[in-house]
N, C-alpha and C positions, 0 to 999 in steps of 0.2 A: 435643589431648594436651598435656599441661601439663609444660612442662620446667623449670621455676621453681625444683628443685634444682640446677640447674649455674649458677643465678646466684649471685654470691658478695658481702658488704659488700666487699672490697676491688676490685671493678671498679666499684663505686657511681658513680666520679667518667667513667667512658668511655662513649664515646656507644653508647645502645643505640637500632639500629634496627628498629621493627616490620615486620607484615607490608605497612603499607600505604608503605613506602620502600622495595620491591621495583622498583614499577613508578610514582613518585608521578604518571605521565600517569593512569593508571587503577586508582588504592588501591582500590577497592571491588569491583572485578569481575574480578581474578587472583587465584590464589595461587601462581602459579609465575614469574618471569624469567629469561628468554634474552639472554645479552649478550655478543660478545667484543671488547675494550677492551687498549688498551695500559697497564702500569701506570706513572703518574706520579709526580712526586716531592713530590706534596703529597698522598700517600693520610699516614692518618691511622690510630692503633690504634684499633679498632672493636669492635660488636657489633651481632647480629642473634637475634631470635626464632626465626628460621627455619634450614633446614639451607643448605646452600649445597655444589655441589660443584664445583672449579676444575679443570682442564686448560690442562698450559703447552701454547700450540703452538709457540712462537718464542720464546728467549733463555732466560738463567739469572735467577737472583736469588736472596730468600730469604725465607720463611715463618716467622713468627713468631708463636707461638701458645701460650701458661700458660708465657712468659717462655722460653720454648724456640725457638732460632734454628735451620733445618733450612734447607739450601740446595737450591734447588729447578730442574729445568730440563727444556726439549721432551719430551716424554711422560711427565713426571710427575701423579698425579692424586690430591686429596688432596680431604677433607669438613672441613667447619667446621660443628660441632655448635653448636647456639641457644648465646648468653650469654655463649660462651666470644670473651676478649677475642682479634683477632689482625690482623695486619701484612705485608703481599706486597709487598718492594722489590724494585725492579729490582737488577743487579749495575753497569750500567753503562748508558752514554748509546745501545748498540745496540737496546736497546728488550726489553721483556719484554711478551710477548700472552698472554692469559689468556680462553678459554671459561667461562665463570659460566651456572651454569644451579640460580636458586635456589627451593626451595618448600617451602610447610609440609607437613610429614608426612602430612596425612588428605588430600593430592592423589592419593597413590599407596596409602596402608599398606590403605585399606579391598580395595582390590585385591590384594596382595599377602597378605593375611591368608586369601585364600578362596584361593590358589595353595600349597600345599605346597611342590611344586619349586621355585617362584622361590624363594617363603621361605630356602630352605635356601642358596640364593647370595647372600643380602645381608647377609653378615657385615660385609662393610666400610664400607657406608651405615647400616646400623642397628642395631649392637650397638659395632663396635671405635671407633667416635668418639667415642661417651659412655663410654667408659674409659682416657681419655687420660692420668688420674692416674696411671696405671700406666706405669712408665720403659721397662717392654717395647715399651709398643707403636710402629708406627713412623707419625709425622704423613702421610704420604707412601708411594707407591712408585710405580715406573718402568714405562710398557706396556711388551712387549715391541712388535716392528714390525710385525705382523699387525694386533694388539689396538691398538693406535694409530690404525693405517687404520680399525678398525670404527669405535671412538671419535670420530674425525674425519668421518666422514659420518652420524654420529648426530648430533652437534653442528651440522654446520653445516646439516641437512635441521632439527635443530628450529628454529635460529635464523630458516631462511628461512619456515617453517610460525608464526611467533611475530612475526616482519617484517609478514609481508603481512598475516596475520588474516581467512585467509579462512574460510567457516563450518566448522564442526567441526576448528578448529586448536586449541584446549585438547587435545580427544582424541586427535589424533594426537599433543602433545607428551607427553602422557599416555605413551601406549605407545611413544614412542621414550626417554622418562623410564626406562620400567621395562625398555627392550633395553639402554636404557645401564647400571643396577645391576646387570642379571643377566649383561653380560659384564662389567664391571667385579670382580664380585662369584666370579667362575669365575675371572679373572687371579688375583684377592687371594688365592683359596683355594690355590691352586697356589704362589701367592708364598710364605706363610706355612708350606705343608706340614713338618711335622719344628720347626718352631721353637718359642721357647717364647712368638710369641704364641698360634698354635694352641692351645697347652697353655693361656692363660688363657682363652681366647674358649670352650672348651671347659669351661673348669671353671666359668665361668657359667651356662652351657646348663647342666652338670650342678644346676646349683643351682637353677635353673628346672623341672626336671624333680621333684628332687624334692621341688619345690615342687606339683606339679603332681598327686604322687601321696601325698600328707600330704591334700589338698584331696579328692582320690579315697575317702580314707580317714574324712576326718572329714566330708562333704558333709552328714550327720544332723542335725550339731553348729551350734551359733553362732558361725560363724568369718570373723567380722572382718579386718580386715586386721590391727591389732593381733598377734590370734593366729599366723598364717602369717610376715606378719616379724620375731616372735617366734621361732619355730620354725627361719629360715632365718638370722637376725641381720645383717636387711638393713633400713636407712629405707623406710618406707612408697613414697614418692614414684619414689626408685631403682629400688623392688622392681617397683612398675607400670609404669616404663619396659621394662624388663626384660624383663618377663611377658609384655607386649604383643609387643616386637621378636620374642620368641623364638618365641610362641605365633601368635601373628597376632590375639590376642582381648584384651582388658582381664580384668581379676582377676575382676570383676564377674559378663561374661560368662561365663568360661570356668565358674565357679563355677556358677552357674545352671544352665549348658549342661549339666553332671554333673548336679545334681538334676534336672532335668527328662526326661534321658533315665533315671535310676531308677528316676523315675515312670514311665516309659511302659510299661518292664520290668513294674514292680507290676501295672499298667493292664493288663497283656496277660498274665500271667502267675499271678496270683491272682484271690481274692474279695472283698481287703480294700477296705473304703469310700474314698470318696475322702476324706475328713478324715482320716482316719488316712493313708493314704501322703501327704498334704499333711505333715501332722507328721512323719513317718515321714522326709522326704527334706529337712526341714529349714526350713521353713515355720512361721511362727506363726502365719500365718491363711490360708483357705482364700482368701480374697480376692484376695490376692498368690501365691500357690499357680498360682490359674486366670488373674491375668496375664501371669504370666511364661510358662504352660503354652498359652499360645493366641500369644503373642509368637513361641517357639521352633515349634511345631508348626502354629499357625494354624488350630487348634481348639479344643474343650473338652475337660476330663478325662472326659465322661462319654459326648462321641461318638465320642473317640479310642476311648474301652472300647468300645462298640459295632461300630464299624467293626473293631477289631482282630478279636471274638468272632463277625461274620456268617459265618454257614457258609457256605462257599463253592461254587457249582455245577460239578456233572463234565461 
């Protein structure tokens, strides 16, 4: 997924780390790290590709992130969106400890996009980070004492499953990845309830939607990305981040995924040829028609028709 809009010319001069500074033992064969570390006084302002999400367990300090200083302490939990430059001082010589558990988004989103339910909890990981621009939202918020306990035994079972590396430890951090955003992401929603970030994180979503039902509408049509972030008056790049966090699909997909199920409608419900519902659902060539129609279904159009139309026995 390419987040390359939230890089900006004026952080040009601050270090940007990729994915293979996550883990420099082993750049090539993670995309996620586990780490908890105290912070010292030669941390430096920074940047990373990747998402990153901190938990204080021990001491205060403070968080620095699009020149915005937020003071931070023990059950506070906060993301760092790719690109975005930012700074976690201690307050004082007692020490400030910080859970770091960082990864790139397709470790978990391919998962999360086939889950509806989860989807609908990780407003806080994967929509309200990349809107920081907005003076609403808040860098930060506070577990309660419960959600803290959970938080701290999801950290420290991924730390020790990320420690030892025994086989299938990616997948368990995997799904203690995704227990940690869906209760994270069940606090933030509670947190938020009635405010006005609710109000923006919602009027996204709505813009997503009816982005989603313009695409419904014109699926026939030539429609580019051009046209739809035209239609929404959103940057291309923005609008696909968007699209994805909200939907769990790419523009691409979700697109396809409408014409294809048309087709199958047509396929099973008329007598038109398959070149014509090829064109009909928005296809220039039959060619690309029966790609995408055998990609989604994992057929053809011609034995989907058949199998739909066998008579069936009593």
């Amino acid at each position: 997924m390419d987040f390359s809009y939230l890089d900006k010319k004026e952080y040009s001069g601050i270090s940007l780390l990729d994915e293979s500074m996550m883990n420099p033992a082993s750049p090539d064969t993670e995309h996620f790290f586990i780490r908890k570390y105290r912070v010292n006084s030669d941390a430096r302002l920074h940047r990373h590709t990747y998402i990153q999400i901190n938990y204080v367990c021990r001491g205060r300090g403070h968080h620095i992130v699009n020149n915005r200083k937020t003071e931070i302490s023990k059950g506070d939990i906060f993301i760092i969106p790719p690109y975005v430059p930012h700074l976690i001082v201690a307050e004082d010589e007692t020490g400030l400890e910080i859970f770091e558990f960082e990864f790139v988004p397709d470790f978990v989103l391919p998962t999360i996009g086939k889950d509806e339910n989860a989807k609908s909890c990780l407003d806080f990981a994967y929509l309200e980070p990349f809107i920081v621009a907005e003076e609403e939202i808040k860098p930060r918020f506070n577990l309660d004492a419960v959600t803290r306990c959970e938080v701290e035994e999801i950290l420290f079972e991924a730390l020790e499953e990320y420690t030892a590396k025994n086989a299938g430890y990616a997948l368990v951090a995997k799904a203690l990845l995704l227990k940690l955003l869906v209760i994270t992401g069940r606090a933030y929603s509670r947190d938020i309830k009635g405010t006005r970030t609710e109000e923006i994180l919602n009027r996204y979503k709505s813009t997503i939607f009816r982005a989603s039902q313009y695409i419904e509408s014109n699926y026939s049509k030539e429609l580019g990305l051009d046209a739809i972030c035209s239609e929404i008056n959103y940057s291309k790049s923005y609008f696909c981040y968007l699209f994805k966090a909200v939907t769990g699909k790419t523009y691409v997909e979700y697109l396809n995924e409408v014409r294809i199920s048309n087709a199958c409608r047509m396929l099973s419900e008329t007598d038109m040829n398959i070149g014509d519902i090829s064109f009909e659902v928005g296809y220039k060539t039959i060619a690309n028609f029966n790609k995408y129609f055998k990609i989604f279904t994992g057929t053809t159009p011609s034995k989907y028709r058949l199998q739909k139309n066998k008579p069936t026995r009593n």
